[in-house]
C-alpha positions in Angstrom: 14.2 -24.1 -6.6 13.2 -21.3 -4.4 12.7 -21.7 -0.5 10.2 -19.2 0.7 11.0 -17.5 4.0 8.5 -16.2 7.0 8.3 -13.1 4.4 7.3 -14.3 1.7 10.7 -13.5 -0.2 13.5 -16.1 -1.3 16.8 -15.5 -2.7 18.1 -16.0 -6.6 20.7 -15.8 -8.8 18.7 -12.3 -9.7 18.5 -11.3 -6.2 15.3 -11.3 -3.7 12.4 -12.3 -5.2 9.0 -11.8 -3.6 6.0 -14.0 -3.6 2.2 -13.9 -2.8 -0.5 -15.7 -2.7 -2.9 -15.8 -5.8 -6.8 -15.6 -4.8 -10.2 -14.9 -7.4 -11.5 -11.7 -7.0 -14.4 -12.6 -4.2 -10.8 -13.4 -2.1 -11.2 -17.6 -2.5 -7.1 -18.8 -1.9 -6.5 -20.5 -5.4 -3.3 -22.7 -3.8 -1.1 -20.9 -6.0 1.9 -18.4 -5.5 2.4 -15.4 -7.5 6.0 -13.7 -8.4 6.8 -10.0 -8.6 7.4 -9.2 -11.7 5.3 -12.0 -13.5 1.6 -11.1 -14.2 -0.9 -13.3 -12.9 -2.9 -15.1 -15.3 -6.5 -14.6 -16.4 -9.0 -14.0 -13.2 -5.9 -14.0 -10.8 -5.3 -11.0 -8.4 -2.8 -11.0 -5.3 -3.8 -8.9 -2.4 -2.2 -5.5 -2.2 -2.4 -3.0 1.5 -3.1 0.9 1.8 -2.9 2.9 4.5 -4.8 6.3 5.0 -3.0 7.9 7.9 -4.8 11.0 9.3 -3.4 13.1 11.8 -5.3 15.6 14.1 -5.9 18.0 12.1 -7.4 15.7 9.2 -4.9 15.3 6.7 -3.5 12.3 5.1 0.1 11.4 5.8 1.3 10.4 1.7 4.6 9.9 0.8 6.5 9.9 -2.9 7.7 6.8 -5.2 11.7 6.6 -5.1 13.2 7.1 -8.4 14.0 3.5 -8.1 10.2 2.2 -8.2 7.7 2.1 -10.9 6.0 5.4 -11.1 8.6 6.9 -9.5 7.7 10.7 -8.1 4.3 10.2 -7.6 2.5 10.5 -4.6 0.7 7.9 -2.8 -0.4 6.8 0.5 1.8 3.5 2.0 1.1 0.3 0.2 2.2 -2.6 -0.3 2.0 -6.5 -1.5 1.2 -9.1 0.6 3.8 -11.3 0.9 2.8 -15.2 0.7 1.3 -17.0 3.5 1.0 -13.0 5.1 -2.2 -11.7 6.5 -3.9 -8.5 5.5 -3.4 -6.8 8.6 0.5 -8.4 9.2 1.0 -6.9 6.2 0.1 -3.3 6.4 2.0 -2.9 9.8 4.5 -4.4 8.3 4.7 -2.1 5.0 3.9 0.9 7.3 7.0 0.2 9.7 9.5 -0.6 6.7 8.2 2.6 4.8 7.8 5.4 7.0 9.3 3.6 10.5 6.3 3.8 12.2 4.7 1.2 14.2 0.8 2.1 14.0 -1.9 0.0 15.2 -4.6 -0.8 13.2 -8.0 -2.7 14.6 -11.1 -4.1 13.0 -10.6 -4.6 9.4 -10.2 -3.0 5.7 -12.6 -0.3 5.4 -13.3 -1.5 1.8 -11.5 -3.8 -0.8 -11.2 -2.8 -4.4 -9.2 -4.1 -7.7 -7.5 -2.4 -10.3 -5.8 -4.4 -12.9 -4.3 -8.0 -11.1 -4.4 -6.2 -7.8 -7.0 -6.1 -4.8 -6.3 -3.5 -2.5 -7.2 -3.8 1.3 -7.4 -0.3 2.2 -7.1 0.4 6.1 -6.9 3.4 8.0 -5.5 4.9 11.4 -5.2 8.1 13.3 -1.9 8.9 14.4 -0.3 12.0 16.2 2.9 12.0 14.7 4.7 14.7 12.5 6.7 14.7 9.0 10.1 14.0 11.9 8.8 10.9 13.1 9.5 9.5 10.0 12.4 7.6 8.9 11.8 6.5 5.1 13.0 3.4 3.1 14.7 5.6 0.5 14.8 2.8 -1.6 10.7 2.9 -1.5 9.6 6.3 -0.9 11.8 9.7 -0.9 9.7 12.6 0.5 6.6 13.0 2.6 3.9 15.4 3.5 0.8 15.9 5.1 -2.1 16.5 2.6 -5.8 18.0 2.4 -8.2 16.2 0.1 -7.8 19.6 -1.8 -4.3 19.0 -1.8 -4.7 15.0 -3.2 -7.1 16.4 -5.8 -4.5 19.5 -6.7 -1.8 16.3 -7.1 -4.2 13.7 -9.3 -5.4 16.7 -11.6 -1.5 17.1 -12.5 -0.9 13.6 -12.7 1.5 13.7 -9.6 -0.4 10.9 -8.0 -0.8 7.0 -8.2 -4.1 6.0 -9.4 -4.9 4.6 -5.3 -5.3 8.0 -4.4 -8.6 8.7 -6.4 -10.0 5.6 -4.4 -8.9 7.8 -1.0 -10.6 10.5 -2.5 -13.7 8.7 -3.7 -13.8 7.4 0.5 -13.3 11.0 1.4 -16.4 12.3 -0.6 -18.7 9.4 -0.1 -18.0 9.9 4.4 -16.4 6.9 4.6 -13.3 8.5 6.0 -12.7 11.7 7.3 -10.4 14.2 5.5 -10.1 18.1 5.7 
């Protein structure tokens, strides 16, 4: 048996594990708890966060996969899981501050919502006036950093340097929805 903490993580004989909560794809809680790892079952997603971070001069603050992570040395912007009994918004500051070691605000709610495979993604966004020194990175999560144009994100997806998320920034990018040089 597994005790959950305030995280949404527990300890086993494997190590942490992590836990969300499971929800149907319109967001309605299903009372059940997801484990990394495990894929969800048939018509069960758990709720995943993005960031878009652009500074003042319009580019998008995306950061590389560890070698230690699935898809390692592909670009992406800060994301993250939900952790169980977590809030969409508690978890983006939270993924955002154990990432990159920022501490960015974020108000109103996700821009847009969107699913790929088990996974909904909340995706949020912020201005911030910080630089590539600011940062202190979770090596264990992400290993390099940089500020990109949407020429740049396209440059990175076209050679397949990129997670799949970052066509959905791009898609928000061309459509207005945010605003990216």
């Amino acid at each position: 048996m597994h005790v959950i903490n305030d995280q949404g993580l527990a300890k086993s004989d494997q190590g942490i594990v992590e836990y969300f909560d499971l929800c149907t794809k319109d967001r309605v809680p299903l009372g059940k708890t997801g484990v990394r790892g495990i894929k969800p079952g048939a018509d069960e997603y758990h709720l995943v966060v993005l960031a878009i971070l652009v500074n003042r001069e319009g580019r998008v603050l995306l950061t590389r996969r560890s070698a230690r992570k699935i898809a390692s040395g592909l670009w992406e912007c800060t994301a993250g899981s939900v952790q169980a009994g977590e809030t969409s918004r508690k978890a983006i500051v939270r993924e955002v501050k154990e990432e990159i070691g920022l501490d960015v605000e974020f108000t109103g709610e996700p821009i847009t919502t969107y699913a790929e495979g088990a996974e909904l993604f909340d995706i949020w966004t912020a201005r911030i006036d910080n630089t590539l020194d600011d940062l202190v990175l979770q090596t264990a999560e992400v290993d390099a950093a940089m500020f990109a144009t949407l020429d740049d994100i396209r440059q990175l997806i076209g050679s397949g340097k990129a997670t799949l998320s970052l066509s959905e920034v791009v898609r928000l990018a061309e459509t207005g929805i945010v605003s990216i040089r």
